[in-house]
C-alpha positions in Angstrom: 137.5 144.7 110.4 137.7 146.8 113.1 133.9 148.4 112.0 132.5 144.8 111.9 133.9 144.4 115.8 132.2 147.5 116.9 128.9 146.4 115.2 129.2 143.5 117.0 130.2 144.3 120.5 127.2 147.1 120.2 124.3 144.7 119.0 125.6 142.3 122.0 126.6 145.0 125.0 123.2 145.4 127.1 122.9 149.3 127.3 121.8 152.6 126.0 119.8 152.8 123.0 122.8 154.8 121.5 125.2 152.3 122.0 122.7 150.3 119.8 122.5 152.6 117.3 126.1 153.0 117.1 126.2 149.4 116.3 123.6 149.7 113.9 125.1 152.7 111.7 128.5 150.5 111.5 126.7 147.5 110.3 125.0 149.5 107.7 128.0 152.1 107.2 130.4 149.1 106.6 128.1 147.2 104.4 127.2 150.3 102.0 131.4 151.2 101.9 132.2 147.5 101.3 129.2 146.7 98.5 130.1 150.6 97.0 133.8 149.9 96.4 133.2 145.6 95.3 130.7 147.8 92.5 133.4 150.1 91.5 136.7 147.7 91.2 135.7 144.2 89.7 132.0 145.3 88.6 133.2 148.4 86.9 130.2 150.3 88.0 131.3 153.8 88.1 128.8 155.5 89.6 128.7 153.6 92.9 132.2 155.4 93.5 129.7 158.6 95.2 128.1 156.1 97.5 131.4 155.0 99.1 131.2 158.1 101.4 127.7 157.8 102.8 129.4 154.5 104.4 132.2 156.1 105.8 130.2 158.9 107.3 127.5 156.4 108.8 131.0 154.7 110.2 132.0 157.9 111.8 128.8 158.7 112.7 129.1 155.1 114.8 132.4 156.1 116.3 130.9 159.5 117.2 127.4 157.7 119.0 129.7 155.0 120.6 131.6 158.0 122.1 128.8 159.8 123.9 127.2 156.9 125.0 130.7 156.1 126.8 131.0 159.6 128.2 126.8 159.5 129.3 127.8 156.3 131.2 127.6 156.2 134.7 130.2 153.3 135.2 132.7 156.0 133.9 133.3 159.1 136.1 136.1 160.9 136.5 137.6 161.3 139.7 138.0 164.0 141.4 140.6 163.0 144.0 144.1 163.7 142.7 
């Protein structure tokens, strides 16, 4: 659930073109994880069981672009007056 609102705050937050693709790789990674494990438990297809993990690596790979688009954003700096 929580992939599905990243995916969608990305596709609708005005920004950098990572931010975009960040919500792009969590619609696709979440897609391919949930189709993947609905083809391994009630379709009994086996062998979609080794294309879970491309999923969750285009997830974390979503995570890991939403991340550096954060930190290349200029609304966030950190101060430097303690």
């Amino acid at each position: 659930m929580l992939h599905a609102l990243l995916a969608f705050v990305c596709g609708l937050t005005p920004g950098s073109a990572l931010a975009r693709l960040a919500g792009w790789l969590a619609l696709a990674g979440g897609s391919i994880f949930a189709l993947a494990l609905y083809a391994v438990g009630p379709l009994h297809m086996s062998a979609f069981g080794m294309v879970a993990p491309i999923g969750g690596m285009l997830m974390i790979c979503a995570w890991v672009a939403l991340a550096i688009a954060a930190a290349r954003s200029p609304l966030i700096q950190p101060s430097s007056s303690l």
